[in-house]
N, C-alpha and C positions, 0 to 999 in steps of 0.2 A: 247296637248298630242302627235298630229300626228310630233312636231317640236322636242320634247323630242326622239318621236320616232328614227327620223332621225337622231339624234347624237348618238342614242346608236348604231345602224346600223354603222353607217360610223366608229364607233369603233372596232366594230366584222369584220366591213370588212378588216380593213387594220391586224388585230388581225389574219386572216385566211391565209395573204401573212407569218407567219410564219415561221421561219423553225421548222422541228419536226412534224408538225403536215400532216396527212395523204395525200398523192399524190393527191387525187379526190377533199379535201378541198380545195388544192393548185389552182386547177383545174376549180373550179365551184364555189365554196361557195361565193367568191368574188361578182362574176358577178352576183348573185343570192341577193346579199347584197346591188351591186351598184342598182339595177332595184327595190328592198324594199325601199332603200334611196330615189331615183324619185318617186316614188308612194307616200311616206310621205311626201315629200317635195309637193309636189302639192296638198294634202290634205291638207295644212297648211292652203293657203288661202279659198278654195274651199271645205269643209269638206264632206259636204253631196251632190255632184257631181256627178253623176253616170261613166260621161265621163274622170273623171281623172285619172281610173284605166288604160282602151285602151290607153288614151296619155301619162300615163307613161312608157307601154309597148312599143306603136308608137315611143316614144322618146327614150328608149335604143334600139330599133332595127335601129332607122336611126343612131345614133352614131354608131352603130356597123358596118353597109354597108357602112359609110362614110369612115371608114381605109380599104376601098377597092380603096381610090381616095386618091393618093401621090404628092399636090402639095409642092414643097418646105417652102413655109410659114405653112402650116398646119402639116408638118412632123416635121419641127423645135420650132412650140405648142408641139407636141405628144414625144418631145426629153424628155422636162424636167418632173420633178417627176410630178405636180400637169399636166399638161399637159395628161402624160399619165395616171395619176388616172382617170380624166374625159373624155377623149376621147379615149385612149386605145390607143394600137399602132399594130396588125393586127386585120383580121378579121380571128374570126371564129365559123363555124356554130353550135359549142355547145353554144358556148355565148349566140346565140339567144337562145336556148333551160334553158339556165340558167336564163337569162333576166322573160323569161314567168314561169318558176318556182317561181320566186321571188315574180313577182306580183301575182300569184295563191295564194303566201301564206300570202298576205296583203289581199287578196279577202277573203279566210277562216279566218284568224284573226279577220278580221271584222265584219262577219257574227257570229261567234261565241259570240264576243262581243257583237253584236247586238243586239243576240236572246233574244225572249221573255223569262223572269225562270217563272219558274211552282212553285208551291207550296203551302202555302195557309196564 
């Protein structure tokens, strides 16, 4: 489920680089998509983890402070397309605010799915 999950994500997200679709989308929704795709990808092997949610968060915020450090072999990864889909090419501090959106709403996903139903 959570590997299914991840390709549909990784679909919405490149779907949100758009043109046409709303400035703030352009903006956020991405980076909010990429931090859902790490969260499910690490739940793939590791389902019922507690700690995979923090280390998919830990892991989009170091990618994110790492394009604060420009050495020539890592700028020249971050040139090409797949290069910059997964490591980005600056930093900036809404990304982290996007990143922790993303995983928030893998956390709520979850627990919703979770929950016990009532009923009889």
């Amino acid at each position: 489920m959570y590997a299914l999950a991840a390709g549909f994500t990784i679909g919405a997200g490149l779907l949100s680089r758009q043109p046409g679709l709303p400035a703030w989308v352009h903006a956020y929704a991405g980076d909010a998509m990429y931090a859902v795709m790490v969260a499910c990808l690490l739940r793939v092997p590791w389902p019922a983890r507690r700690e995979t949610l923090p280390a998919a968060l830990s892991a989009c915020w170091l990618v994110e402070l790492s394009q604060l450090w420009h050495p020539a072999w890592l700028d020249a990864i971050r040139a090409t397309r797949l290069g910059a889909l997964v490591l980005g090419r600056g930093f900036l501090v809404s990304d982290l605010v996007a990143y922790s959106v993303g995983v928030g709403l893998v956390a709520v996903v979850e627990r919703i799915v979770r929950a016990p139903r009532g009923g009889r």
